[in-house]
C-alpha beads as a LAMMPS data file, in Angstrom:
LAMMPS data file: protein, C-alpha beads

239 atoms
238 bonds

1 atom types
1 bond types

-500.0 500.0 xlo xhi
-500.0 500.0 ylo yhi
-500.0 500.0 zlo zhi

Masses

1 110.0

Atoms # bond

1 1 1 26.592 -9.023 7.154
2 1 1 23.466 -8.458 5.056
3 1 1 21.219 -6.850 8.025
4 1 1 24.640 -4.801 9.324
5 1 1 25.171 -3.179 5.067
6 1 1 21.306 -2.220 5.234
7 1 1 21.105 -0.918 8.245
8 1 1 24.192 1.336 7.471
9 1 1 22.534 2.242 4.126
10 1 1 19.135 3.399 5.819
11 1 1 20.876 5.403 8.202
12 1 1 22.429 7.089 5.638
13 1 1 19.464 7.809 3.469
14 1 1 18.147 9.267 7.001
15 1 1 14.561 6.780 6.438
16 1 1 12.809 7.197 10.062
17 1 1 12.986 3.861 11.451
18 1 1 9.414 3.431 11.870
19 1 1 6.380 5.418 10.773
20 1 1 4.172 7.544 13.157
21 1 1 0.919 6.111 13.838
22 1 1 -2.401 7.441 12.442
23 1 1 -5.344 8.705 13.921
24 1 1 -6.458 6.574 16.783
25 1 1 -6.351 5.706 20.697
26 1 1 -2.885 4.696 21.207
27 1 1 -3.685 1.587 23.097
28 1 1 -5.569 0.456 19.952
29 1 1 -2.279 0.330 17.348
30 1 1 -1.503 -2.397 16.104
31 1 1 1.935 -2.816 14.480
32 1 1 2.373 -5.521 11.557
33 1 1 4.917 -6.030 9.327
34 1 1 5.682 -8.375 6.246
35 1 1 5.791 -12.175 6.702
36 1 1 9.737 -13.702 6.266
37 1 1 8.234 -15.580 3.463
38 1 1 7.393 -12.639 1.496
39 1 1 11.381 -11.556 1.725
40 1 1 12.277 -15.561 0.235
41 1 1 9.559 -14.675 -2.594
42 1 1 11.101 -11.737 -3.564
43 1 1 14.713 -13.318 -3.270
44 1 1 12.898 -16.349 -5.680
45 1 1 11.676 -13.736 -8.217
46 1 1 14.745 -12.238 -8.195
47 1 1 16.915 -15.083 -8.548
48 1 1 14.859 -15.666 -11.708
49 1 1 15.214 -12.863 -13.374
50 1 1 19.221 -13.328 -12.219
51 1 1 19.173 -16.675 -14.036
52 1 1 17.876 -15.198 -16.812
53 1 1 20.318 -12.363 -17.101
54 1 1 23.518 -14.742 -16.599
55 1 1 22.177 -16.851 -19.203
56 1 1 22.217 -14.291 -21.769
57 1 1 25.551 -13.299 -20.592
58 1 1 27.149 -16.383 -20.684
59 1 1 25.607 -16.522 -24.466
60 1 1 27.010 -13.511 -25.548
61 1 1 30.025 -14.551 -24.197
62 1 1 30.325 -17.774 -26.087
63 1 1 29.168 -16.379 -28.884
64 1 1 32.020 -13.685 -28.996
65 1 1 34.558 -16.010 -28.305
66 1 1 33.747 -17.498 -31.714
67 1 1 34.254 -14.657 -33.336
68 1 1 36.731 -12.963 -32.032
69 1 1 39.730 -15.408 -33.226
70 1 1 38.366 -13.904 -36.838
71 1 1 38.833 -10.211 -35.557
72 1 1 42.161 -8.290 -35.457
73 1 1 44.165 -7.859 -32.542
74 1 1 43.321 -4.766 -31.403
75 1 1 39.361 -5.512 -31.934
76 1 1 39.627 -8.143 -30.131
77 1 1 41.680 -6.763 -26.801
78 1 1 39.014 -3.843 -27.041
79 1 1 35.953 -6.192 -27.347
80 1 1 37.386 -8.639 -24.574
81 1 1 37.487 -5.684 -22.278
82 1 1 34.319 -4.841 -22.982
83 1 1 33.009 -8.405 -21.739
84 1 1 35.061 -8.137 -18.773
85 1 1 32.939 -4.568 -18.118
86 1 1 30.105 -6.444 -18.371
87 1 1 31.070 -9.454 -16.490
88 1 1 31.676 -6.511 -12.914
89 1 1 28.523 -4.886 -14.075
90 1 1 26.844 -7.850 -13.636
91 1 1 28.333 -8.760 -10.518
92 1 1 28.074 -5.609 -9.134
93 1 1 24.244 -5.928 -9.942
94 1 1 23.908 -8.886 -7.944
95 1 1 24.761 -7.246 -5.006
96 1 1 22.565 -4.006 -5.355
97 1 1 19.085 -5.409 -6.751
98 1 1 19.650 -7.666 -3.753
99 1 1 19.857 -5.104 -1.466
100 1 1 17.192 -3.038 -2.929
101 1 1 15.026 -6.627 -1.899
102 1 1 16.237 -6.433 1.528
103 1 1 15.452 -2.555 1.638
104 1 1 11.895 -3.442 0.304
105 1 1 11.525 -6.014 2.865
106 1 1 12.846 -3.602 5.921
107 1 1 10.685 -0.524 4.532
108 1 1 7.194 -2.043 5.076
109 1 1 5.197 -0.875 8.099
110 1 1 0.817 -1.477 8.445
111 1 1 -0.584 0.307 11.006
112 1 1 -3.805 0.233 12.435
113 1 1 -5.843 1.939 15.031
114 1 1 -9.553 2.108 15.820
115 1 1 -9.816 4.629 13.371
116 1 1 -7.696 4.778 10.414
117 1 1 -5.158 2.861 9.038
118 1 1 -1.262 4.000 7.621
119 1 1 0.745 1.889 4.820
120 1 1 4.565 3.004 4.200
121 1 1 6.946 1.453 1.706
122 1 1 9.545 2.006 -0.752
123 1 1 12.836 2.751 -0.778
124 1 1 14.352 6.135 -2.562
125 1 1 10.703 7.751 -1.868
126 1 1 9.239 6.480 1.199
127 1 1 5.225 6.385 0.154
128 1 1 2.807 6.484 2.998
129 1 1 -1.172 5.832 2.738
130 1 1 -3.435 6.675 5.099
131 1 1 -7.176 5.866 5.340
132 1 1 -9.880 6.803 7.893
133 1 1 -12.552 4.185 8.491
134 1 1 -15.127 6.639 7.388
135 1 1 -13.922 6.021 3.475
136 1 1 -12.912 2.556 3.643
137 1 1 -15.786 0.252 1.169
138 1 1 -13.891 -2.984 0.438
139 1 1 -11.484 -5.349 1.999
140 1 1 -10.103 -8.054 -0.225
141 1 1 -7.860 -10.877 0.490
142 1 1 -5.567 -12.173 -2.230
143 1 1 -2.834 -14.682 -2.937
144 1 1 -0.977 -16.420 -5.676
145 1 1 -0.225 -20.235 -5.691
146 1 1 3.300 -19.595 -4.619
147 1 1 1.985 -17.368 -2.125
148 1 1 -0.521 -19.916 -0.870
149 1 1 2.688 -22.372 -0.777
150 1 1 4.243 -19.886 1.172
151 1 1 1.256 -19.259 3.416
152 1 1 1.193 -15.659 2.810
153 1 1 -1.408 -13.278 0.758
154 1 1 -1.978 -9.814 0.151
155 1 1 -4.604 -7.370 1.419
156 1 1 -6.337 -4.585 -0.522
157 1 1 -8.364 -1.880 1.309
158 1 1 -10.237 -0.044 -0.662
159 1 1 -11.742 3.888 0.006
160 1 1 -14.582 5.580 -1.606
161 1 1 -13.957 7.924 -4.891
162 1 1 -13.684 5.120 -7.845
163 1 1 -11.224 3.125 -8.825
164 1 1 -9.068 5.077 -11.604
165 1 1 -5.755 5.338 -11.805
166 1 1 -3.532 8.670 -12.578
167 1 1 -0.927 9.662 -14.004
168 1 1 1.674 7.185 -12.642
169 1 1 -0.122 4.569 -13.107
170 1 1 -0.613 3.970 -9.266
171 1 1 -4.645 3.706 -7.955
172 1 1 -5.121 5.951 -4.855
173 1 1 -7.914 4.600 -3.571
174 1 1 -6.364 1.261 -3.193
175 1 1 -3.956 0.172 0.041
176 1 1 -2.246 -3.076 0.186
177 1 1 -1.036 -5.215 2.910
178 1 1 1.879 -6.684 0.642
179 1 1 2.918 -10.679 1.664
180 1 1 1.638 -10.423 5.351
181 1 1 1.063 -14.129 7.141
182 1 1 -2.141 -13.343 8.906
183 1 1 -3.809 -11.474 6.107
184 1 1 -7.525 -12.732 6.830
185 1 1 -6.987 -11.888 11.150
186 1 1 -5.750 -8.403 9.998
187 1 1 -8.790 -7.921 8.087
188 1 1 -11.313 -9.349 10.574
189 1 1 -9.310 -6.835 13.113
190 1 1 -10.710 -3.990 10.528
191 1 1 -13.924 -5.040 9.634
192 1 1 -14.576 -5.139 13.723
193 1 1 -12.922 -2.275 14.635
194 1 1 -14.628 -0.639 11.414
195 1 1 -18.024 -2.210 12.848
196 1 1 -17.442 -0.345 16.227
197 1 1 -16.513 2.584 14.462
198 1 1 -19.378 3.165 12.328
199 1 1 -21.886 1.925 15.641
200 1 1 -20.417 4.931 17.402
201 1 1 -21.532 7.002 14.693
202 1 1 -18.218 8.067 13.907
203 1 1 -18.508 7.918 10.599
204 1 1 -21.638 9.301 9.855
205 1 1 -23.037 13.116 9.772
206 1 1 -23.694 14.287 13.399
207 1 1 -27.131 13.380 14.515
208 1 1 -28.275 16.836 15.465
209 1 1 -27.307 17.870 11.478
210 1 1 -29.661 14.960 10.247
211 1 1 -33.204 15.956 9.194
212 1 1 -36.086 15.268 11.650
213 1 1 -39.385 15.115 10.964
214 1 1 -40.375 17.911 13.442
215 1 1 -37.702 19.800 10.974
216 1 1 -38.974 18.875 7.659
217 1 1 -40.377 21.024 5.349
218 1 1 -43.461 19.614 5.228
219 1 1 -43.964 19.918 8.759
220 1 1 -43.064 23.589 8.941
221 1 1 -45.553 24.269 5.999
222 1 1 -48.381 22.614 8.243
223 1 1 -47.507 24.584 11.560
224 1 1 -47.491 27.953 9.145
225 1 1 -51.327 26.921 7.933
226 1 1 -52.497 26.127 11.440
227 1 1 -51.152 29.133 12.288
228 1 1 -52.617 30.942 9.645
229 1 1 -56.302 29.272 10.536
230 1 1 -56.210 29.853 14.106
231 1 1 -55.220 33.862 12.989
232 1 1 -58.302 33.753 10.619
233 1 1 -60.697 32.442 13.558
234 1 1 -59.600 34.798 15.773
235 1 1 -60.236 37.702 13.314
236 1 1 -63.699 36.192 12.463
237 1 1 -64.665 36.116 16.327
238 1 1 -64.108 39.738 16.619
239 1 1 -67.311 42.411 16.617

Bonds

1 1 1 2
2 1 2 3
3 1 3 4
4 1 4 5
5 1 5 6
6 1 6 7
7 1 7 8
8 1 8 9
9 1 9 10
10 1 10 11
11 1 11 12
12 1 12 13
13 1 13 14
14 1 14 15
15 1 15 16
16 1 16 17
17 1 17 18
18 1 18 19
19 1 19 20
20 1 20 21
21 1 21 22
22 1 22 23
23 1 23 24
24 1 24 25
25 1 25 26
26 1 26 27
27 1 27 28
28 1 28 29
29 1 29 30
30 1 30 31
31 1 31 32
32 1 32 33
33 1 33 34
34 1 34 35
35 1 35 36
36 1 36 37
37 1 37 38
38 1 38 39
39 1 39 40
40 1 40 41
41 1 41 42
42 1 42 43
43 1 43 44
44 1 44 45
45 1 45 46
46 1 46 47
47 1 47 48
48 1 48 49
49 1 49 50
50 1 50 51
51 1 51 52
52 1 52 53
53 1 53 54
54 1 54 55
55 1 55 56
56 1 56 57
57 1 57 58
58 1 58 59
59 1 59 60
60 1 60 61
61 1 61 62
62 1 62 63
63 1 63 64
64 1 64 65
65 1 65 66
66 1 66 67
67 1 67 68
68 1 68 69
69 1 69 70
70 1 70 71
71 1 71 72
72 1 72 73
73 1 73 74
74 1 74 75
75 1 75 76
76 1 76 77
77 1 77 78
78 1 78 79
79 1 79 80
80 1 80 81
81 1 81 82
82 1 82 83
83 1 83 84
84 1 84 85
85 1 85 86
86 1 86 87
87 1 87 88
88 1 88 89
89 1 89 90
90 1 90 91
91 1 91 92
92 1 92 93
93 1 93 94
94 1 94 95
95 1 95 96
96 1 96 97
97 1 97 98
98 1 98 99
99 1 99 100
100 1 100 101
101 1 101 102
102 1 102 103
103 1 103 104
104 1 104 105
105 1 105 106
106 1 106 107
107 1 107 108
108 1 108 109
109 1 109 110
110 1 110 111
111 1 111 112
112 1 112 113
113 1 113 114
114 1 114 115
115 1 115 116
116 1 116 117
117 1 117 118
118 1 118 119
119 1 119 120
120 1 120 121
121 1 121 122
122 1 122 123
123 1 123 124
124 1 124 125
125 1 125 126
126 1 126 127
127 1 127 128
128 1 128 129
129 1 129 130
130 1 130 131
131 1 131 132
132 1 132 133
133 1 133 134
134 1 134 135
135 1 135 136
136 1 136 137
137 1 137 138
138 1 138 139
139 1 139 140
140 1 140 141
141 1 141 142
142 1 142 143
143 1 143 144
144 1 144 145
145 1 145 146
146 1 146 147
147 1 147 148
148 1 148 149
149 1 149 150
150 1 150 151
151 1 151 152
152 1 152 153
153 1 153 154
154 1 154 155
155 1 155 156
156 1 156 157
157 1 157 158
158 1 158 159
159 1 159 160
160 1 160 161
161 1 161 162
162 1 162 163
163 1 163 164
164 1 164 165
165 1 165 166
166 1 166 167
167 1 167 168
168 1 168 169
169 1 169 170
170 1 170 171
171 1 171 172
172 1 172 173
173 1 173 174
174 1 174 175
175 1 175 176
176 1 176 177
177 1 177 178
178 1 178 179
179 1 179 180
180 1 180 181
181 1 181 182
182 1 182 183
183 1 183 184
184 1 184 185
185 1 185 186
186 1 186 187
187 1 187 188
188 1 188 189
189 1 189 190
190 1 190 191
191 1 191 192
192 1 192 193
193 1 193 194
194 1 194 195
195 1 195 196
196 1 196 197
197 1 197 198
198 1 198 199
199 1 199 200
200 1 200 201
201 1 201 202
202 1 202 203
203 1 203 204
204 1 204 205
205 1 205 206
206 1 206 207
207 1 207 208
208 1 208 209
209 1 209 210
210 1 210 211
211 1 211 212
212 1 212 213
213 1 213 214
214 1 214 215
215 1 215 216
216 1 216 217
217 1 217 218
218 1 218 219
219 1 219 220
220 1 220 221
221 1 221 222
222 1 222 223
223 1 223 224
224 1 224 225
225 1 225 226
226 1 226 227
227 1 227 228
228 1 228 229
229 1 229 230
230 1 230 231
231 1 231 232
232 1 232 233
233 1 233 234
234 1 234 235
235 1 235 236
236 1 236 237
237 1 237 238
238 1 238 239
């Protein structure tokens, strides 16, 4: 029922059902997705914060019903309505942040080729990141203890240019592999393919642009005074 509602709402938000891939060969892409472990650790924090927010219903609820015996009819007709308002809100809630969890589950797509990688998530404004091996400095693998329970970690790749933030708050140097189950075999995948890439010379200035010392400046001032002797004995040999 679940996967039928989401798939209805995606299609109607027109999301592309899976992102294009970056730059690469296409019989290097690899495809990976979130682990089903990160969807039950979202559904746990969620059910949480759930808890929480029925508890301070039901307390608001008790505590009305104290008072409302002391308040006149019509107060009290107007404020039960109110708590029945607020009993469909809730419930009405529960169904959509749990949908938005499912949504954030669906919406996650890592791709990687032999030479650049592509993140895309969220949900009202699909957000893709993509990174060429030739700026990636850092691979980091990290993981909560309910993470580790649930045998799933995150993955931060990091590019060159610092390590600010801006204005939203959102660091974009930084890509993460959110709740994926093979975290540490998707980064040895990019540290080799990042190995072969940088071997190649791929990401490093073309050879022919690098200085030489046949091309230095030193070397060119030399040739210009060996010139200029061999001129000078020349001139001196003549009667």
């Amino acid at each position: 029922m679940a996967e039928a509602i989401t798939g209805n709402i995606l299609r109607w938000l027109r999301v592309p059902p899976q992102p294009s891939p970056p730059e690469g060969s296409p019989e290097s892409i690899r495809v990976f997705r979130a682990g089903r472990n990160y969807y039950r650790y979202r559904l746990l924090v969620w059910a949480v914060s759930q808890l929480g927010l029925a508890a301070a219903l039901l307390v608001g609820l008790l505590f009305s019903a104290a008072i409302l015996r002391k308040l006149p009819a019509w107060v009290a007709a107007l404020w039960a309505s109110l708590e029945v308002l607020a009993i469909l809100s809730f419930a009405a809630g529960l169904l959509f942040t749990y949908l938005v969890q499912r949504l954030n589950y669906e919406l996650r797509w890592y791709i990687v080729t032999d030479r650049s990688l592509r993140i895309r998530s969220g949900i009202w404004s699909v957000e893709e990141i993509t990174m060429t091996f030739a700026n990636i400095q850092d691979l980091r693998v990290t993981a909560g203890p309910v993470q580790g329970w649930l045998g799933i970690a995150d993955l931060q790749v990091r590019s060159a240019g610092g390590g600010g933030k801006n204005e939203m708050g959102v660091d974009p140097h930084a890509a993460y592999f959110h709740g994926v189950e093979n975290a540490e075999s998707i980064r040895d995948l990019i540290i080799e393919r990042l190995r072969r890439y940088r071997d190649a010379g791929l990401g490093d200035p073309d050879s022919r642009e690098r200085p030489t010392p046949e091309s230095s400046p030193e070397a060119a001032a030399a040739r210009v005074l060996s010139e200029v002797r061999a001129l000078r004995q020349v001139l001196a040999g003549r009667p």
